[in-house]
C-alpha positions as CSV (number, residue, x, y, z in Angstrom):
1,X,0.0,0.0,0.0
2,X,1.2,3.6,-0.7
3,X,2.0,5.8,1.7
4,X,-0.1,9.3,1.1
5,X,2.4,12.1,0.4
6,X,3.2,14.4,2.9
7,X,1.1,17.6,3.5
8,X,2.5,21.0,1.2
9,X,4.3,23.2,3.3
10,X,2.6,26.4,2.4
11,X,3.2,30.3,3.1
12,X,1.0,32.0,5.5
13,X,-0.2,34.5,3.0
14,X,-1.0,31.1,1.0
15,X,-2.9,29.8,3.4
16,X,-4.9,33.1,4.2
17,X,-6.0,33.1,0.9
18,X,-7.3,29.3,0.8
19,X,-9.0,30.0,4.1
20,X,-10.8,32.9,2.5
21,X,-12.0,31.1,-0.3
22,X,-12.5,28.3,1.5
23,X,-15.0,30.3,3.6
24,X,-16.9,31.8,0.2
25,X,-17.2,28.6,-1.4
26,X,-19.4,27.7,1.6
27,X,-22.7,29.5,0.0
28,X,-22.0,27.2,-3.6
29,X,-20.7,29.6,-6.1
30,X,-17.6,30.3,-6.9
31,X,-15.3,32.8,-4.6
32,X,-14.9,36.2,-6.9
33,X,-12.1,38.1,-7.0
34,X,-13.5,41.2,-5.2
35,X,-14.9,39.0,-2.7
36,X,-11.7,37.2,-1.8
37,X,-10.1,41.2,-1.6
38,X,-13.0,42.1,0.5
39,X,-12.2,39.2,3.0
40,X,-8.8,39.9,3.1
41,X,-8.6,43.8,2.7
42,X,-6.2,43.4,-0.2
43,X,-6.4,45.0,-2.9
44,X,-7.9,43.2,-6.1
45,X,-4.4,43.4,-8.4
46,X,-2.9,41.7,-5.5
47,X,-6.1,39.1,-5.8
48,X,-5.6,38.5,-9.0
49,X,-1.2,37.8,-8.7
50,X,-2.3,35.3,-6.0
51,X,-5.0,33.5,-7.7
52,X,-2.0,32.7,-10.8
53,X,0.5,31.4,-8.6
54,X,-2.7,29.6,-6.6
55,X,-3.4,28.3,-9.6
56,X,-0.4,27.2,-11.0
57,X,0.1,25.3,-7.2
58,X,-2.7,23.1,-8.6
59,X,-4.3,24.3,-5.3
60,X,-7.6,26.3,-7.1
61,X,-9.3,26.3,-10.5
62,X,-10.1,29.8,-11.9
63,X,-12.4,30.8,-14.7
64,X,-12.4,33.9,-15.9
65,X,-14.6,36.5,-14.8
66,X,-16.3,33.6,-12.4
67,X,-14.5,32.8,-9.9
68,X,-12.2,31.0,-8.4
69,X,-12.9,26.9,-6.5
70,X,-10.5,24.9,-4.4
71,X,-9.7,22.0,-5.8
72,X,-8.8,18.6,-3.4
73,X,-5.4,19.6,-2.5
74,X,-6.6,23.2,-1.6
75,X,-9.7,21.9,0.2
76,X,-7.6,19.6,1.9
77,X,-5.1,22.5,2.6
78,X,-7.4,25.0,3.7
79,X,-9.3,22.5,6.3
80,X,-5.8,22.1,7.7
81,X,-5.7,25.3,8.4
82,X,-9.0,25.8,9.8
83,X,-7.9,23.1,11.7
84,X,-5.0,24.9,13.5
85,X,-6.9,28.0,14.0
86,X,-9.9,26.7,15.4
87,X,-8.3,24.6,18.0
88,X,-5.6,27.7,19.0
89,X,-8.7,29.4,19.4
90,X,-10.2,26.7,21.7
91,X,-7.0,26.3,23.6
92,X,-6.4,30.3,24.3
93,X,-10.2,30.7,25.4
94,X,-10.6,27.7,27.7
95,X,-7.2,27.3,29.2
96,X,-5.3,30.7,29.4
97,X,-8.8,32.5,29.7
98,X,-8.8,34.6,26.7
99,X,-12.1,36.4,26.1
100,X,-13.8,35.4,22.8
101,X,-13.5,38.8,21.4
102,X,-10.1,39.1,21.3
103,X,-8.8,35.1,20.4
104,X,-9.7,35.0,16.8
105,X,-7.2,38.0,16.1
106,X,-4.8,35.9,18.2
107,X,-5.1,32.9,16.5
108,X,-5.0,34.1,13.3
109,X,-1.1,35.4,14.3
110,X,-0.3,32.1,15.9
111,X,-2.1,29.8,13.3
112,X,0.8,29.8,10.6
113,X,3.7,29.3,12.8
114,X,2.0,26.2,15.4
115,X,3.4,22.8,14.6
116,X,0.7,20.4,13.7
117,X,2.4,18.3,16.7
118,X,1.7,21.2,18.7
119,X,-1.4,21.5,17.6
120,X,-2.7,17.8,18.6
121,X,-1.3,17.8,21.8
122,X,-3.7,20.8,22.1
123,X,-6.8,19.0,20.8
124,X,-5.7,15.6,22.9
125,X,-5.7,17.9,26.3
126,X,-9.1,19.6,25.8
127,X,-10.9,16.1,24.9
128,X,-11.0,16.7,20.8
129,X,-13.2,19.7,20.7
130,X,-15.4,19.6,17.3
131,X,-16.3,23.4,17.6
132,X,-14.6,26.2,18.4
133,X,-15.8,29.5,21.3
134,X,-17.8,31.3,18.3
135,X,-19.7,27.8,17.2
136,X,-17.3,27.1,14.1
137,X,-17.0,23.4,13.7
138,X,-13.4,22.1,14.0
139,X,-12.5,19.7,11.2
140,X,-10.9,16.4,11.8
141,X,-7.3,15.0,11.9
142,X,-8.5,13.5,8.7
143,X,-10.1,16.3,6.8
144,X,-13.6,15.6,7.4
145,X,-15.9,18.9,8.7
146,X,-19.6,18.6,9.8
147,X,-20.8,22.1,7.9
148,X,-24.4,21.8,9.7
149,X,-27.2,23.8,8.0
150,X,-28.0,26.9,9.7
151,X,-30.5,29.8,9.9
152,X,-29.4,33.1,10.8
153,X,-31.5,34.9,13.1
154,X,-32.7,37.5,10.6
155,X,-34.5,35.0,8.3
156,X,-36.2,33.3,11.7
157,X,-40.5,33.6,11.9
158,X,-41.6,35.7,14.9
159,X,-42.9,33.4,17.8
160,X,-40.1,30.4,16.6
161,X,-37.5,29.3,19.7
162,X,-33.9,28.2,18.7
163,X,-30.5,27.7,20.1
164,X,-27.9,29.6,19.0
165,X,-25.3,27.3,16.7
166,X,-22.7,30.0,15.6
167,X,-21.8,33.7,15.3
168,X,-19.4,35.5,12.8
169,X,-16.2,36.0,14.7
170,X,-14.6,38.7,12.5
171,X,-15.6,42.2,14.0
172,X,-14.7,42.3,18.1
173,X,-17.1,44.3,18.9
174,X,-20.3,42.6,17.5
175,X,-19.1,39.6,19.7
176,X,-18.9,41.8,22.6
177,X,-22.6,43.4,22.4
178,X,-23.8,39.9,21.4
179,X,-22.3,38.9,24.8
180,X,-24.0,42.0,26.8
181,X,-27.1,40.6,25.2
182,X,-26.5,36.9,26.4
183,X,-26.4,36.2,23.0
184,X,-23.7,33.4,22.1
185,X,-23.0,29.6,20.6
186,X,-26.0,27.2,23.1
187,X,-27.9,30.1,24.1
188,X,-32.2,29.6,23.6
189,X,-33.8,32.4,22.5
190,X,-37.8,33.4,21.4
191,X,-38.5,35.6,18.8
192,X,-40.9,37.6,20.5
193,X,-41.4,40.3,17.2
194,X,-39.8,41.6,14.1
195,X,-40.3,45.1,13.0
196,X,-41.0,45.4,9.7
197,X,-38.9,47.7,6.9
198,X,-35.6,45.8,8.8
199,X,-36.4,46.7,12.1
200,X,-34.8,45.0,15.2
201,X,-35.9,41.8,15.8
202,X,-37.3,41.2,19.3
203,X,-35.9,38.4,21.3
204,X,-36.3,36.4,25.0
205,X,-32.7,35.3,26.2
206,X,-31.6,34.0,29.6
207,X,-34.4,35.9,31.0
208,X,-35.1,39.4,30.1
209,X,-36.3,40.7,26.5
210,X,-33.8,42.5,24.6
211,X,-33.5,44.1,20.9
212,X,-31.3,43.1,18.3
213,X,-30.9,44.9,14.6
214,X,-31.7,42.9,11.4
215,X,-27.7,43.3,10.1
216,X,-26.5,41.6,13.7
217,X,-28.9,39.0,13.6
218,X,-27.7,38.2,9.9
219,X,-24.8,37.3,12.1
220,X,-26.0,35.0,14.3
221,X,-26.9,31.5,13.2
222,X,-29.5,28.9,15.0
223,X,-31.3,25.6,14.5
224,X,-34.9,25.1,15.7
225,X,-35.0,24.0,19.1
């Protein structure tokens, strides 16, 4: 039997961009060059040098003037990745206390230089997590990720009840006001109302009523409980 070949030894820049695209793929079209610039606050000439050499890695496909796919190398690539990250992310927040505002910044810096040793010793000593603080599932040692179908909160019916799955964890200081609100990854809420013309959405959480506006709640994503 042959042995699988050795994982590429990628850049971070590299593996920033396979992340990103990674990430945009996830709604089933293409990732577009202004989208993956967008994502990474790059400019879109820059996009576009990357996507060649990307490319030319045999690590995406790209089609002129639609976008650009992973193929199985940089699927396989990028989960790695997401891998590290989410786990660092895991480790900072439940062992050294880091508050989950502030880790995905963290983890972004340490993500690219952690060993993948390191890494599962990590994963081993908190029990094999399979999400991370902000509800992201965590893929496997083999490449395997459980991308559950979600609703975000915006799109949910007045008088439903659901759990909170997940919550974008790019912006700090969403995830901050979504924790004054008592709004985070297992929390039950009730949608009590929903103004109309985007409104804020009316909610029951831990409690006490509280208001949250249509673009936040686009942010947060639940299942039916």
């Amino acid at each position: 039997m042959t042995a699988s070949p050795p994982p590429l030894s990628l850049s971070g820049p590299v593996e920033d961009y396979l992340k990103a695209i990674y990430d945009l793929e996830l709604v089933g079209a293409p990732a577009s060059t202004n989208d993956i610039a967008d994502r990474l606050a790059v400019s879109p000439a820059s996009v576009s040098g990357m996507v060649r050499r990307l490319a030319d890695q045999g690590l995406i496909t790209h089609e002129p003037y639609r976008g650009v796919r992973l193929t199985g190398d940089g699927r396989r690539a990028a989960l790695r990745t997401l891998r590290r990250h989410r786990i660092l992310e895991c480790y900072l927040t439940e062992v050294l206390g880091y508050p989950w505002d502030r880790v995905h910044a963290e983890a972004e810096r340490l993500e690219h230089a952690a060993s993948e040793e390191l890494v599962e010793l990590m994963a081993s000593a908190l029990g094999d997590p399979v999400h991370d603080p902000h509800g992201a599932p965590i893929p496997t040692r083999d490449g395997r990720v459980d991308e559950a179908a979600l609703q975000p909160l915006a799109e949910t019916a007045a008088g439903a009840q659901v759990r909170v799955r997940r919550v974008h964890d790019r912006e700090p200081e969403r995830l901050r006001y979504l924790a004054e609100l008592g709004i985070r990854p297992g929390s039950l809420l009730r949608i009590l109302d929903k103004a109309p013309f985007d409104g804020p959405i009316t909610v029951w959480v831990e409690g006490a009523t509280r208001a949250i506006g249509v673009g936040l709640a686009g942010e947060v994503f639940v299942q039916p409980e």
